[in-house]
N, C-alpha and C positions, 0 to 999 in steps of 0.2 A: 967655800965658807957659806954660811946659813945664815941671812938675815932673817929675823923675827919684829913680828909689830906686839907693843903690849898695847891693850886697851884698858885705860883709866877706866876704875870704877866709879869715881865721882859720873864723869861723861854719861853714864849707861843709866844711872838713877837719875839726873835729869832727863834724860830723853823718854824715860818711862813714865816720869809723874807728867811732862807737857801733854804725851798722846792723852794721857788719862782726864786729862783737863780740856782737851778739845772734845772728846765724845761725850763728856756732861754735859757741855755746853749745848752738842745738837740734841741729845737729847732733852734736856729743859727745852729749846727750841720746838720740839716735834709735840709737845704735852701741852703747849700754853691754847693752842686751837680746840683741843681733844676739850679740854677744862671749859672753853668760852662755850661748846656744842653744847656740852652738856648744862648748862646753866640756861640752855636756851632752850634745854629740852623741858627744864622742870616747871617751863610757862605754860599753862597746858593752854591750845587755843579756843575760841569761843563756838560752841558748841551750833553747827548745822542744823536749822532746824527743816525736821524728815519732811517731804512734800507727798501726800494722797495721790495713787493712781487716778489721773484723770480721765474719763471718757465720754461720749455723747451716746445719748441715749435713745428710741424711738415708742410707742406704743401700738402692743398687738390690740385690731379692732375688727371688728366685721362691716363691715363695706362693699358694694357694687366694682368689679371689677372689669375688663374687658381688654380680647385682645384682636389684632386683625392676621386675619392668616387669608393665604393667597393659595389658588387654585388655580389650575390650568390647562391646558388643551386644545384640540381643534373645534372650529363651529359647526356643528351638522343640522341638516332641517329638521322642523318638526316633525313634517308631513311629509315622506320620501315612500313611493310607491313604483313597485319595478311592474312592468308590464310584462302577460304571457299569455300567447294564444290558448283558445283549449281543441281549436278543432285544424288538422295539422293541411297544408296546403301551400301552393306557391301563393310569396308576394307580389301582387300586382301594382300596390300605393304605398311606397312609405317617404309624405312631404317633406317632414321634421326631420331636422338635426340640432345636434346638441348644441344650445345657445338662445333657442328660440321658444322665443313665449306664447304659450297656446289659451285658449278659451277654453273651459268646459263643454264638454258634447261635440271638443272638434276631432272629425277624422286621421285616425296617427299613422292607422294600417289594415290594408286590407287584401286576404288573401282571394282569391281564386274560387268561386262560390257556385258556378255552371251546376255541377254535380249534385250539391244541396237544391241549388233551386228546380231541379229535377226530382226529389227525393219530396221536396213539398206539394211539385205538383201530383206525384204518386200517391200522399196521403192524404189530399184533398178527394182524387175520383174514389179511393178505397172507402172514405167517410159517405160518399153521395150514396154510394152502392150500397151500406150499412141500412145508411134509413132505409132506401126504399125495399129494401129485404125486409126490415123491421116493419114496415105498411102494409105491403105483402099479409103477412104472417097474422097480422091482426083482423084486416079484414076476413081471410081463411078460416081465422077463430070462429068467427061469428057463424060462420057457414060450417063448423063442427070439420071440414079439411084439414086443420093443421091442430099441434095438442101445444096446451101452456108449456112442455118442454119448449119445442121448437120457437116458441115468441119468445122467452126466458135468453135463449142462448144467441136470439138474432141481435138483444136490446146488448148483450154484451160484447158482441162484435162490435155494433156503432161507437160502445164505451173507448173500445180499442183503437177503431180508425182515428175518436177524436183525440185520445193521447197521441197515440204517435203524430196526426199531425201537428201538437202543438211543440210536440220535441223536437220534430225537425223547421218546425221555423225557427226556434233557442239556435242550432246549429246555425242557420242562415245567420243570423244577428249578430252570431258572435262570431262570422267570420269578419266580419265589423268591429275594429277595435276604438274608442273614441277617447277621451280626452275624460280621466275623472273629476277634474280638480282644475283652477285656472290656476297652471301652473309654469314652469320652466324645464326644459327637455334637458338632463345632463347626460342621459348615455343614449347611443343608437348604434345597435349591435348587429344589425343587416344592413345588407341592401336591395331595391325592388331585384324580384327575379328568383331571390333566394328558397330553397323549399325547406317549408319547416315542418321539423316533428313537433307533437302537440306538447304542451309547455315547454315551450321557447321562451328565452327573456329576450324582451326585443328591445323594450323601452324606460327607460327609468325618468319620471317625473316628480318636481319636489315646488313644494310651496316656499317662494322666495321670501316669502312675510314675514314668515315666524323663524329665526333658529333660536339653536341651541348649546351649553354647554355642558357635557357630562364629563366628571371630574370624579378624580379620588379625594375623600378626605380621613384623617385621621380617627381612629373610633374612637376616643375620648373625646372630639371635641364636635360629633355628631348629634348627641343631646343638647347641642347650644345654639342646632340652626334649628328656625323655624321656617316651616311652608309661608312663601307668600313674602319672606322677607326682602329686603331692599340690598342688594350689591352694586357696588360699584365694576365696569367689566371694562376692560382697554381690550384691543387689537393690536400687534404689533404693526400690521400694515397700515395703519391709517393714524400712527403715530401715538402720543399720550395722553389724548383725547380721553374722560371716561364718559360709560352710558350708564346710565340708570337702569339695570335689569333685576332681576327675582328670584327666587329661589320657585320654581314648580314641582320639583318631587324629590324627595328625598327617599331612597331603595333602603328595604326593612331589614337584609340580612346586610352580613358582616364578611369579607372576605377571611379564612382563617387563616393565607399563608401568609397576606400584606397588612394583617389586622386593619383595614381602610375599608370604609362604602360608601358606596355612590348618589353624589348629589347631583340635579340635572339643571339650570340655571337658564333662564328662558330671556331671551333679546326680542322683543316684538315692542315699539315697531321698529323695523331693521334701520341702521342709519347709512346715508350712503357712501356705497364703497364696500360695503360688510359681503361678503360673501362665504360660501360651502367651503370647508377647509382652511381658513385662516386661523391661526395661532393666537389665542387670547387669554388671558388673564382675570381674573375675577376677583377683587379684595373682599373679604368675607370678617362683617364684626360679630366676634362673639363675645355675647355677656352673661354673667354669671353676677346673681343676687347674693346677699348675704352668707361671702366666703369668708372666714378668720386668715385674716394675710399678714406679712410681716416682708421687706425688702428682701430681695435674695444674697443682696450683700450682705447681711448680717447675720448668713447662714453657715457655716464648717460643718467640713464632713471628715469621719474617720473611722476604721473597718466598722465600729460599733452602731455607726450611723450618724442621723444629722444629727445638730446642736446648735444650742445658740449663748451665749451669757445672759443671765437675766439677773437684774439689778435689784437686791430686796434688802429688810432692815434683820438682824440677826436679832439674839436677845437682849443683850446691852445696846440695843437703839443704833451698830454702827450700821453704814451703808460700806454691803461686800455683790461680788459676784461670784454668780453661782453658775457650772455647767448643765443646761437641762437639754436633755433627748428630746424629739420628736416625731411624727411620723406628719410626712410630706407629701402633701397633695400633689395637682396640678400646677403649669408655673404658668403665670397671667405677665406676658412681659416682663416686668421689673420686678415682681410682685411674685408670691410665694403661697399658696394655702396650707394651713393649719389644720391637719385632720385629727389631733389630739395631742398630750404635751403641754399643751400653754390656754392661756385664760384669755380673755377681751379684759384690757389693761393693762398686763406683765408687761414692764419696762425691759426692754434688751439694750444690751452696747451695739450700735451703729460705727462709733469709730474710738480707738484705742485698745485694740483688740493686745500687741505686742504685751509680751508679757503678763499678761490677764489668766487667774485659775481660779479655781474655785475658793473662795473664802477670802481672797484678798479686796484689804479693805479699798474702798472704789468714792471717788468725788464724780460727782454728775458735773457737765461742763455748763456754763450757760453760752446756747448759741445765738441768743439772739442779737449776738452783734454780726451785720450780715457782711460785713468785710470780711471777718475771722472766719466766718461759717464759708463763704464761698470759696477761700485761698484752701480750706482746710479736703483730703480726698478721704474717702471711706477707708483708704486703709493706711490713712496715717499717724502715727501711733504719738498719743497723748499724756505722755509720763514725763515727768517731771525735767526729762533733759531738755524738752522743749518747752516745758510749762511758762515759766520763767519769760520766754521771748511771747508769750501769747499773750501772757497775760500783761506785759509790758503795754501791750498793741491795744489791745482792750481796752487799760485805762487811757490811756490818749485818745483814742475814739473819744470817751466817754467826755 
């Protein structure tokens, strides 16, 4: 047997209109927010008012520059003079060694001289023998015995005896070596006994009074030293002590591979403790008259070359900045030269660089509140997100 369910049709049309009456309902629910948005959109809000790029500003000027640059090297004597026999023999004296201080015309070295002073006495009898040949000859004249040849050729024999005797006393003398200079003995490259061929280095003496510094410097900044100028010169060995030395010569060519030439820095009078070969230091001020400079911070660079913003008025009176080229000198420490590009007085942006182009319009900052100027660094950027807090600070100062 088959039961069946019937379903009322009344039951099915209310169950139909209730669903129909709860989704109206969330709907009305979902629309009453949507309606309150939008009425809240049609307030319009009060209008932002726009804030000017701010920036600091500096001015290009020509002015006296100057920077110090350092040099450096070993100390050597002025006066360094190596000793060398000319006439070759054994050593018989040699007092000195290296360390010790001599006197001018004192005995350094002397070889073995027997020989010479046998050579001298040969050229004294040959000279005796000249004259009296030459007396001879004259008196003979007179008596028609002897002809003007033969007196002619006696008077130049004597000429001969007395050369060679004067050159072999030079040999004697200079088997004698002495002392040219009151100096210090730094090398001594024998010992007695030894036989020397003639130029020999035997001795090297150097005047301890004067040294010296020769030093590389760079070629640009060699037209900025002068002869005679004042340095400051340390020694590493004798601690950070400085001396008061000079500049004495400055060398006229240029090396081409190190583009650098040589300047020679003179320490006289020596301070003590200074010695031949110590490592020193020389601080070197150079100055440069009436260069167009501007801070190097305020310089950018991009393939095209430098650049800096400079601050000017357009034709409707606003203040914008503008990108200008340059061409760039030497750099003076902090400081920058101006070889063409910019004027003595072009205002450039020093700080608030972010965001900055050409044509955008630009407020100058005022720095003379020095709290704000000191907290503030060159490249911290002056727009409006921080404006707001500066200027806050500003007026409280004031």
């Amino acid at each position: 047997m088959i039961i069946s369910k019937k379903h009322h049709p009344i039951s099915w049309l209310f169950l139909s209109a209730f669903f129909r009456l709860i989704v109206s309902l969330l709907i009305f629910g979902l629309m009453l927010p949507s309606c309150d948005n939008a009425g809240e959109a049609n307030i319009s809000p009060p209008r932002v008012q726009q804030t000017l790029h701010r920036v600091e500003v500096i001015t290009v000027e020509n002015k006296a520059v100057s920077l110090t640059q350092t040099v450096s090297g070993a100390l050597i004597a002025v006066t360094k003079i190596r000793l060398y026999n000319e006439e070759s023999g054994r050593i018989t004296k040699l007092p000195y060694h290296e360390g010790d201080t001599v006197k001018k015309g004192t005995l350094l070295v002397q070889l073995d001289n027997a020989l010479l002073k046998t050579d001298v006495a040969k050229t004294v009898a040959t000279k005796q023998q000249a004259k009296l040949d030459l007396s001879r000859l004259k008196k003979l004249l007179q008596k028609n015995l002897s002809t003007e040849e033969e007196l002619a050729q006696a008077a130049t024999e004597l000429d001969l005896a007395i050369a060679e005797e004067k050159r072999q006393h030079i040999r004697l003398q200079r088997s004698s070596i002495k002392a040219p200079i009151d100096g210090l003995i730094t090398k001594r490259l024998y010992e007695p006994g030894d036989m020397l061929a003639p130029q020999s280095h035997i001795h090297t003496i150097i005047d301890p009074s004067a040294l010296r510094l020769k030093a590389s410097l760079a070629e640009r900044w060699l037209p900025l030293v002068k002869k005679g100028q004042q340095v400051t010169l340390r020694i590493d060995a004798l601690g950070n002590t400085g001396f008061v030395a000079k500049v004495s010569r400055i060398h006229p060519t240029i090396n081409a591979s190190t583009h650098k030439g040589i300047i020679e820095i003179l320490l006289s009078p020596v301070p003590k403790g200074a010695t031949v070969g110590q490592f020193s230091r020389a601080n070197i001020k150079l100055s440069a008259t009436n260069r167009l400079i501007i801070p190097v911070h305020t310089i950018h660079y991009e393939p095209a070359g430098a650049y800096v913003f400079r601050v000017i008025k357009d034709k409707k009176g606003d203040t914008i900045a503008e990108k200008v080229y340059f061409e760039q000198g030497q750099q003076f420490a902090s400081k920058a030269e101006i070889l063409s590009g910019l004027n003595p007085g072009d205002r450039i942006v020093s700080r608030g660089f972010l965001g900055l182009r050409t044509g955008k319009k630009v407020e100058v900052a005022d720095v003379s509140n020095k709290k704000i100027k000191n907290r503030l660094t060159p490249q911290q950027d002056l727009n409006p997100a921080t404006d707001s807090a500066i200027s806050s600070q500003i007026n409280k100062n004031k």
